[in-house]
C-alpha positions in Angstrom: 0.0 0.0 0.0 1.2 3.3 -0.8 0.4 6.8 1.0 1.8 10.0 1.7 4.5 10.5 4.0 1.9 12.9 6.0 -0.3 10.0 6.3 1.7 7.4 7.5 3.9 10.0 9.7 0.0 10.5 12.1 -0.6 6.5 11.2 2.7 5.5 12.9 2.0 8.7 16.0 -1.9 6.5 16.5 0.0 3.4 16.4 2.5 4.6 19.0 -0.2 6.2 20.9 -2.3 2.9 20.9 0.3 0.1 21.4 0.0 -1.3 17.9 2.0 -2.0 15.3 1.6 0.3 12.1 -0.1 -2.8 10.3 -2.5 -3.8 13.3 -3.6 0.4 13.2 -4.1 0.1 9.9 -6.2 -2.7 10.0 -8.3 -1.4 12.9 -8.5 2.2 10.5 -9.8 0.5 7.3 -12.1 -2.1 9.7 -13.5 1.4 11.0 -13.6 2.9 7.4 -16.0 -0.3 6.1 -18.3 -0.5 9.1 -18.7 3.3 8.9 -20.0 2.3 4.9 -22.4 -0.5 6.8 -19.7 -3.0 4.9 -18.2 -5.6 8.2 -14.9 -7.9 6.8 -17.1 -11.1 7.4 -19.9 -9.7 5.0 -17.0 -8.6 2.1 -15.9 -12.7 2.6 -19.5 -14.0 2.0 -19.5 -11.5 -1.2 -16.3 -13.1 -2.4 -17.7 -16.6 -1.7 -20.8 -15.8 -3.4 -18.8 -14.3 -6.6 -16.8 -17.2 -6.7 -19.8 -19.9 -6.8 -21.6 -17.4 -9.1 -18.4 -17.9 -11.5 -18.0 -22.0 -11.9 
């Protein structure tokens, strides 16, 4: 993934602040990012799933 110095400069300060790693706070942003759209991880795998059998 690639992003702005700026960005990843306050992603790496939350981590810190947090007790993450930057990877785990990213996670935890983009997790908060879909279920802020009404989209959870667990519904995007059934999707995929679904897609998948839709495509054999």
């Amino acid at each position: 993934m690639r992003a702005s110095s700026g960005v990843m400069a306050a992603v790496e300060k939350l981590a810190a602040a947090e007790l993450r790693s930057v990877n785990a706070q990213v996670e935890v942003l983009l997790r908060e990012a879909l279920a802020r759209r009404g989209l959870s991880v667990a519904e995007r795998a059934e999707v995929e799933t679904r897609e998948d059998d839709d495509s054999a």
